[in-house]
Structures are given as structure tokens and as C-alpha cells.
C-alpha positions in Angstrom: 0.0 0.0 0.0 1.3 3.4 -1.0 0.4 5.9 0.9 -0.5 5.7 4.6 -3.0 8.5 4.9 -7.1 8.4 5.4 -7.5 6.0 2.2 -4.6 3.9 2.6 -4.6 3.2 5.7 -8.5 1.9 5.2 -7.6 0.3 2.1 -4.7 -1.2 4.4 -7.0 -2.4 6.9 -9.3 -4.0 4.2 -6.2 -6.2 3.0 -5.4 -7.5 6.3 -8.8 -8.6 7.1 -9.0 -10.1 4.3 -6.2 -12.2 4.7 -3.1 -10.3 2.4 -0.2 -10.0 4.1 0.4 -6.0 3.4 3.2 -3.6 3.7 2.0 -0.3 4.2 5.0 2.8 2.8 4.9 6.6 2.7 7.1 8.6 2.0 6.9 10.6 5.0 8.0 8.7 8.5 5.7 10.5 10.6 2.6 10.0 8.4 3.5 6.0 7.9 3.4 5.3 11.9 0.1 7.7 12.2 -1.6 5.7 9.4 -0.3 2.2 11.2 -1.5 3.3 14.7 -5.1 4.6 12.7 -5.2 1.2 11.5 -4.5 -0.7 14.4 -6.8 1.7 16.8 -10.0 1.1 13.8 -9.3 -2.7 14.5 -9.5 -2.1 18.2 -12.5 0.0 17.7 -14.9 -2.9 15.8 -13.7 -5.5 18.5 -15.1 -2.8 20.9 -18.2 -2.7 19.0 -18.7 -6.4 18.3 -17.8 -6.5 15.1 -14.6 -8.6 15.2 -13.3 -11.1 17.4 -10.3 -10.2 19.4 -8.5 -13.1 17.5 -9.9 -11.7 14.1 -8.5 -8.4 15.5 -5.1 -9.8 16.3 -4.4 -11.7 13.2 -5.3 -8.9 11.0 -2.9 -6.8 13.0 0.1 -9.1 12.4 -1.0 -9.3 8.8 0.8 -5.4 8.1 3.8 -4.0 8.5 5.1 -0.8 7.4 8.3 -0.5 5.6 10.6 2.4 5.1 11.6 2.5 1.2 9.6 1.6 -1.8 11.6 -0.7 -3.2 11.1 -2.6 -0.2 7.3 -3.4 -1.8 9.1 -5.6 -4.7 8.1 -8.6 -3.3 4.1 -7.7 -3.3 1.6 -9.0 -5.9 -0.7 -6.2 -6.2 0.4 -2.8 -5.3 -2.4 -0.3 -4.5 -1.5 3.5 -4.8 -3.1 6.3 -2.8 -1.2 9.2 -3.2 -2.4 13.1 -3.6 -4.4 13.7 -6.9 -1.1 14.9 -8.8 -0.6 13.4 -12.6 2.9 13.9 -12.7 3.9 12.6 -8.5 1.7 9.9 -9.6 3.7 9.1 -12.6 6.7 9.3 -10.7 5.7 6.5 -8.6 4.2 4.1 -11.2 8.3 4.7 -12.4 9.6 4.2 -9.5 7.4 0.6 -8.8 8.2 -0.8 -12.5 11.9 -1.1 -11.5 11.2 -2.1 -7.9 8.1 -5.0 -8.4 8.0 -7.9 -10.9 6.6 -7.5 -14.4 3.6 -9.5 -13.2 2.7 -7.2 -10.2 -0.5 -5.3 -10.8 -0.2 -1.5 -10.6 -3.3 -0.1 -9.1 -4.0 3.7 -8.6 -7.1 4.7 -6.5 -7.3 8.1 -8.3 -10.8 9.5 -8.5 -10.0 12.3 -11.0 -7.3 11.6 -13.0 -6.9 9.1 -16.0 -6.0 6.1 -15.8 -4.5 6.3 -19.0 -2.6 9.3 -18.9 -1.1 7.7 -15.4 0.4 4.9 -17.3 1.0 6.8 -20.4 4.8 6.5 -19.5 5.2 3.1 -18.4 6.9 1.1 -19.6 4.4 -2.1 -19.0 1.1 0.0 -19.0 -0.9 -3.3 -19.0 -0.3 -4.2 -15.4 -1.5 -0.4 -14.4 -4.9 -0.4 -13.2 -7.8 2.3 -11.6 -9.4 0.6 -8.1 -11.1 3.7 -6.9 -12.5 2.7 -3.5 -14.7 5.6 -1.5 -14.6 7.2 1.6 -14.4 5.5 4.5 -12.8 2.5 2.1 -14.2 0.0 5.5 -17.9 1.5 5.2 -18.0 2.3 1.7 -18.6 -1.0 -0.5 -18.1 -0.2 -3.9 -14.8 -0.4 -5.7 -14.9 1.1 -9.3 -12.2 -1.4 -11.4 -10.9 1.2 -14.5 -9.0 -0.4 -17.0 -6.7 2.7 -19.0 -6.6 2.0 -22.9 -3.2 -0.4 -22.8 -4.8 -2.5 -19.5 -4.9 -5.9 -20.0 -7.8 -8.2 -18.9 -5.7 -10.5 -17.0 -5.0 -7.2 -14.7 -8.9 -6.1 -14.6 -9.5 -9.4 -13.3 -6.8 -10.0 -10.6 -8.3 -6.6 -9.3 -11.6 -7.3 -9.4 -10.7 -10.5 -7.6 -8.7 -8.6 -4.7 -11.7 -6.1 -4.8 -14.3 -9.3 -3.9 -11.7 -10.9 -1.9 -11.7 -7.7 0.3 -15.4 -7.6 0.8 -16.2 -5.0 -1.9 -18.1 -5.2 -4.9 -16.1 -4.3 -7.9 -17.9 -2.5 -11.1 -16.6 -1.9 -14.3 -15.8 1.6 -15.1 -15.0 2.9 -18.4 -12.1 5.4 -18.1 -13.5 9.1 -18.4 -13.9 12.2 -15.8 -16.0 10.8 -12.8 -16.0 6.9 -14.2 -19.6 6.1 -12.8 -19.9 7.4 -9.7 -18.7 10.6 -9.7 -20.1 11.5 -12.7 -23.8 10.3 -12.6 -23.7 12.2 -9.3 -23.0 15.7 -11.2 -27.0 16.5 -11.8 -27.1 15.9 -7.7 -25.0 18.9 -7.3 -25.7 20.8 -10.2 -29.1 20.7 -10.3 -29.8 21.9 -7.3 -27.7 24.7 -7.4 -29.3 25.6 -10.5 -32.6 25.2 -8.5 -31.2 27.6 -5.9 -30.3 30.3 -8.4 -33.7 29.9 -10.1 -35.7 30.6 -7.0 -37.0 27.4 -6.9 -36.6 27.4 -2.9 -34.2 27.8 -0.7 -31.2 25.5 0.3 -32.7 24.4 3.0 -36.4 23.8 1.4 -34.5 22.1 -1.4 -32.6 19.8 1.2 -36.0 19.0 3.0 -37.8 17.9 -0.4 -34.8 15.7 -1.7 -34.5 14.2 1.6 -38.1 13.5 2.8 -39.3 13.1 -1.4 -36.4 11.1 -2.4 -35.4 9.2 0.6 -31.9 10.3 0.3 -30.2 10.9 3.8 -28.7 13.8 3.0 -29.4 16.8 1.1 -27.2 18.0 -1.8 -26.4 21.3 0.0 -25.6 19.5 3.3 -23.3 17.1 1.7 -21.5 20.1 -0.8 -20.7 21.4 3.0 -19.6 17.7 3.9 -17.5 17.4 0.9 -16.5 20.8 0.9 -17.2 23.8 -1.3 -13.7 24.6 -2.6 -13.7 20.6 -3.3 -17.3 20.4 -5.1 -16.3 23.2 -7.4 -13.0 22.4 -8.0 -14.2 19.0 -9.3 -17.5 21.1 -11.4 -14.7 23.0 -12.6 -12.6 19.7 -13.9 -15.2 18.3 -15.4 -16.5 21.5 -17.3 -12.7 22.0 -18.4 -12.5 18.1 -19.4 -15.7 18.3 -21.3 -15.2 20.8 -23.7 -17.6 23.1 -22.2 -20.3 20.5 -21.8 -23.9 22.7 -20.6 -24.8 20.2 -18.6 -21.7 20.2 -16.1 -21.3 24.2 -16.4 -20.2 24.9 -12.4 -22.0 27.3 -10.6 -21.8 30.9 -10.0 -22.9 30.5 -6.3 -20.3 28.0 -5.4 -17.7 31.0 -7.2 -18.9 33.2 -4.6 -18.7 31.0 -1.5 -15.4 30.0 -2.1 -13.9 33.6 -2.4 -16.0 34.4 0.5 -13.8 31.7 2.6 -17.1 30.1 3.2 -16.1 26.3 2.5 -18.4 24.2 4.5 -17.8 22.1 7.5 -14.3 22.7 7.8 -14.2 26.7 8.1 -17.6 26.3 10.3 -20.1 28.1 7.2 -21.3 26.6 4.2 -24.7 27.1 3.1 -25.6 26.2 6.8 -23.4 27.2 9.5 -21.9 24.8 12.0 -21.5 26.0 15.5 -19.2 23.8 17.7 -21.3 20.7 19.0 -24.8 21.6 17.3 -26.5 20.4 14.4 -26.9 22.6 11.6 -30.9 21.3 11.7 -33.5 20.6 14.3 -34.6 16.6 14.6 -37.0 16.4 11.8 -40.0 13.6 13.0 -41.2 13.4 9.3 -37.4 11.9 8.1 -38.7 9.2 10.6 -41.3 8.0 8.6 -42.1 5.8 6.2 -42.3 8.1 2.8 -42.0 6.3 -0.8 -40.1 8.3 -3.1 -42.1 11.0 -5.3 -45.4 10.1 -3.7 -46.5 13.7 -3.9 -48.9 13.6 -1.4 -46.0 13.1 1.5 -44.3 16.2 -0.4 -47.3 18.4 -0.3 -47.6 17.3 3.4 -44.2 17.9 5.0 -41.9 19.8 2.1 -44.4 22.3 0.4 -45.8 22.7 -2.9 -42.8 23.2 -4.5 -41.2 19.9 -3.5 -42.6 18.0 -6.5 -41.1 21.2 -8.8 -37.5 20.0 -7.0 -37.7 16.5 -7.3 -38.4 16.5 -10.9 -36.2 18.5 -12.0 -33.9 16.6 -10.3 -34.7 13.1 -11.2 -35.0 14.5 -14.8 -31.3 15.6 -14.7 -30.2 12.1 -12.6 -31.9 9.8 -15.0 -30.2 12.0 -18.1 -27.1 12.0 -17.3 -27.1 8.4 -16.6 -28.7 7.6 -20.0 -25.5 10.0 -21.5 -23.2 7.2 -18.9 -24.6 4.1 -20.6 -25.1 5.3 -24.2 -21.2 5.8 -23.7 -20.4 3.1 -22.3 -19.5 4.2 -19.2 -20.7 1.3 -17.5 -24.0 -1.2 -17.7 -27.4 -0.6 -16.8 -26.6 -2.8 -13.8 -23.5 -1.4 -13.0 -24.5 2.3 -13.0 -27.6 1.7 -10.8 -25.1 -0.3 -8.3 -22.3 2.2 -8.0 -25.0 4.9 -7.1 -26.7 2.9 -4.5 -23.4 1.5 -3.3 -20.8 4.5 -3.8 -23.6 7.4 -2.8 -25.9 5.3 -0.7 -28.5 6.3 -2.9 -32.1 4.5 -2.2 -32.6 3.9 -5.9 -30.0 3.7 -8.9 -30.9 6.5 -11.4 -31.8 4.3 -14.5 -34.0 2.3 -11.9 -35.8 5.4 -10.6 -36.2 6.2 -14.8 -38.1 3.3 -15.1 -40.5 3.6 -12.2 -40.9 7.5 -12.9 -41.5 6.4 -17.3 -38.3 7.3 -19.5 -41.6 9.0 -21.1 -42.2 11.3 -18.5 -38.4 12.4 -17.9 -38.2 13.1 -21.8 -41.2 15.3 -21.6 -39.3 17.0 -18.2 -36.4 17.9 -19.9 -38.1 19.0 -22.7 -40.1 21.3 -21.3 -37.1 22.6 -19.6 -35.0 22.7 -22.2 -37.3 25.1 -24.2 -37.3 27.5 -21.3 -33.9 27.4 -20.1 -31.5 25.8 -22.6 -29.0 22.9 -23.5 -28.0 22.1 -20.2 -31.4 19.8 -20.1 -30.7 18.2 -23.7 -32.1 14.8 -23.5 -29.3 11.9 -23.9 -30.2 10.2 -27.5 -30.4 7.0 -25.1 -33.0 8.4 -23.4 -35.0 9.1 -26.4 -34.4 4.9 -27.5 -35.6 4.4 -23.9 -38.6 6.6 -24.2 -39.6 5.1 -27.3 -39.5 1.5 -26.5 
């Protein structure tokens, strides 16, 4: 395991429990004995909590060791990277690992921005180099997104997705592009909504409330921008705008511009689009999240979220469903897949092109289309959808 931070050290803890003896490096000495105590105390916590036997605990433990250079890692049959979201440090180490590891050892980066392709682009075996983005926490988080680059060889897509299933995770095949599944089909989530916002639709709060309570999803888009972070949410917007071409649909948002240059990030500086004082929640106990509430029944939405709740649900499920009809058209990923990594890597209750089908591909097309009319390209229906619609 390379790097010993947040993600590899979860990743680390994933190997060991599922029987791999691992070697955890980084480069800096401080950060590789913090990242071996995190993993040791996380083992510690789940036997607290009953979720492991002491003797699970224990032999997991002895299972990782940290070591102090990289070539020390030569031995190792997979090698899973986690470093900072840099093309060229990456690079550097994907070098540095040919020479050190055996020309059968599987190079795997856990990048969730960069390509996979341009990664190995310099290597001189680019077969053996991989994408295994696992998400945040990598122990709670199930779904591991397996990216094979242009030169990856299916012998290396399989020993991954192997070591992804050995670990407990399930693996989905993700075509190499900006987001691979998850990521991407989770774009309208953010965008949408923020277009909502600067349309008047409601405020962030009333937005949260309908997309929660109307939805089922446990948090709001605007409550988990402030999660994620604003700086971070734009800065990805931003990528994927750039990466695109100018794409409508993943134009980033004014608002989020304004926030950012404001210092107003979220969580972490304390104010977001809610502000976090020290030890409070940034919302009352809401008795109507307790209940049971089927998604878009819009007599729930009229009762607890307003009138305008069934306006912000389908404008977002319009956007959801599009943009994953744009995924699979591309071959992003499969039907199955797509509606997995959503459910899986977003906890979504429903996977977009599922909640298409319950809601009529019909009855999105006409959505968008009445949208589009009013307010432009960034609600052009996928051709997919239109196949869909039809059928």
C-alpha cells in the first residue's frame, strides 16, 4: 500500500482482514506510523463494537507492517497507490514501482480524477497499471470502481476485481473518463440543485428538506457540498466543465464562485450554506425523516416539504436519469453497474436508470423538454434516453 494516509490506511485495513499480508509505505515517516496506529486503533474500535473477534483483530494486526523504502514493496503482488491527486507525482511513482516489483505485479491507482490512461501513459508495461477507486471511509463504503486505461490488459482487470471481492467489496466496471460512474452520474445531484437555488426554486434548506423526505436520500445535496467541501465540489465542477469541452450540462456554478472567495467552504471553516456552530447540528430533529415516505409520492411532499417539492424532485430526477442515459449510451458502465455504483458508492435508495423506469423514461423526456425550451442545453435529452422513451 502506497500511501498511509485516510484512504490507505482503510484500504490497508481491508487487506489485512481479508487475509493479504500488506506492507504499508509513505514517504513521509511521521505519516506512515500515524496511518499504522489509525489502523491498528480502527481494529481495536470494531472489536469494541462487536464487530470482530479479538482473535480476528489480532491476526489482521500481524498481517501489516510498514516498511521504510519503496523498493522494499518488490516482493508484493498487487500494489495499490493512494497518493495526492497529482498526474505527474503519480507518474513518478508508477516509475519508481516498475523497477522495484516484478513484471507481473498489478499497478493499481485509486485516483478518482485523473486518467488512468494518462497515469500509465509512461510506463513502460502499461498493461499491469490499473484504476481501483475505493470511497470514503474505504471499510464502510462498499463499492470499488475497477478502471481499466486504454493499454490495460484483462488479465490485470481481473486480478483486481478479484482482490476487490476478496476484500469484501463489490467491484464495477468503469470505463475510463472524468467521474468513471460514480462521480459522474452524481453531477446532476449537485448541479441541479444549485441551478434550482439560483432559479428561485426554494431555498437550500427547502430544497434539502424535499430531496431528503421526497427522495429518501439521507442527506441533502447542499448538506453534503458542505460535507464534501465547497472549494472541493467546485473544483471537481470546474474539472469536469474543463475536461468536457464546455459541456452545458456540467457548467459549475456561480454561487459555489462566490462561496469559495467568501472563505465560506463548508464544515471545515464552520459556514457553508448552513453554518456549523461547535457541538450543534446545523438542523432541528425532523419527526417526518422518521417515517415511512415512498419516493415521489406527492402527497407526502405536499404534506411535509411544500408545494414546491414535486417542482424540485423533478427537476432533479430528470437531470439524474439524463445524465445516466448519457453514462450508458457511452459506455461508461452497464445498466446494472451504474444503478449499483450509485446505490453503493452514494448510498442512494434507488439507482438513477432504476428510478427512470418507475418514474416512465416518457415522463423524464417530456421534463427535460419542457425545460430545455425554457432554459437551454444544459437539459438536452441523452439520444439513449429518447431509445428508452420510445420503447
Amino acid at each position: 500500500m502506497v500511501g498511509a494516509g485516510t484512504m490507505g490506511a482503510g484500504i490497508a485495513q481491508l487487506a489485512c482482514l481479508a487475509g493479504c499480508e500488506t506492507l504499508l509505505w509513505d514517504p513521509q515517516p511521521p505519516a506512515l506510523e500515524r496511518g499504522a496506529e489509525r489502523l491498528r486503533a480502527a481494529l481495536a474500535k470494531a472489536v469494541e463494537r462487536g464487530r470482530l473477534s479479538e482473535q480476528d483483530a489480532t491476526d489482521a494486526a500481524a498481517r501489516m507492517r510498514t516498511v521504510s523504502t519503496l523498493e522494499e514493496l518488490g516482493p508484493c503482488e498487487t500494489v495499490i497507490e493512494a497518493a495526492p491527486e497529482r498526474l505527474e507525482l503519480k507518474r513518478k511513482l508508477f516509475a519508481r514501482l516498475e523497477s522495484a516489483c516484478g513484471p507481473d505485479t498489478i499497478l493499481a491507482t485509486n485516483t478518482s480524477s485523473l486518467s488512468v490512461t494518462a497515469i500509465a501513459a509512461e510506463a513502460e508495461r502499461p498493461g499491469r497499471i490499473v484504476g481501483m477507486h475505493f470511497f470514503n471511509p474505504p471499510t464502510r463504503m462498499r463499492l470499488v470502481e475497477v478502471v481499466p486505461g486504454e493499454e490495460t490488459s484483462e488479465n490485470t482487470v481481473e486480478g483486481t476485481v478479484e482482490l476487490a471481492e476478496r476484500m469484501g467489496r463489490t467491484a464495477v466496471r468503469a470505463a475510463d473518463g472524468p467521474g468513471f460512474i460514480a462521480n459522474r452520474c452524481a453531477r446532476p445531484f449537485f448541479l441541479e440543485s444549485l441551478r434550482m437555488l439560483a432559479d428561485g426554486v426554494g431555498s437550500h434548506d427547502e430544497i434539502d428538506r424535499a430531496i431528503r423526505i421526497g427522495g429518501g436520500f439521507r442527506m441533502g445535496p447542499f448538506e453534503l457540498i458542505d460535507l464534501i467541501g465547497i472549494d472541493v465540489n467546485f473544483g471537481v465542477a470546474r474539472s469536469f466543465f474543463k475536461q468536457s469541452f464546455g459541456e452545458p450540462r456540467w457548467r459549475p456554478s456561480p454561487i459555489q464562485a462566490r462561496m469559495v472567495a467568501a472563505g465560506r467552504l463548508g464544515r471545515k471553516s464552520g459556514r457553508g450554506f448552513y453554518t456549523y456552530a461547535k457541538g450543534e447540528r446545523h438542523r432541528p430533529e425532523d419527526p417526518a425523516l422518521d417515517a415511512e415516505c415512498p419516493i415521489l409520492d406527492p402527497r407526502r411532499l405536499d404534506e411535509v416539504a411544500g408545494p414546491r417539492a414535486a417542482q424540485v424532485l423533478g427537476r432533479l430526477s430528470a437531470q439524474i436519469v439524463n445524465e445516466a442515459c448519457f453514462a450508458l449510451a457511452e459506455g461508461v458502465g452497464s445498466a446494472e453497474d451504474i444503478d449499483t455504483a450509485m446505490a453503493l458508492g452514494y448510498n442512494w435508495p434507488i439507482g438513477p436508470l432504476e428510478w427512470g423506469r418507475q418514474l416512465g423514461y416518457a415522463a423524464v423526456l417530456g421534463e427535460l423538454e419542457a425545460l430545455r425550451e425554457i432554459r437551454g442545453e444544459a437539459y438536452r435529452p441523452a439520444p439513449e434516453l429518447r431509445l428508452l422513451a420510445s420503447g
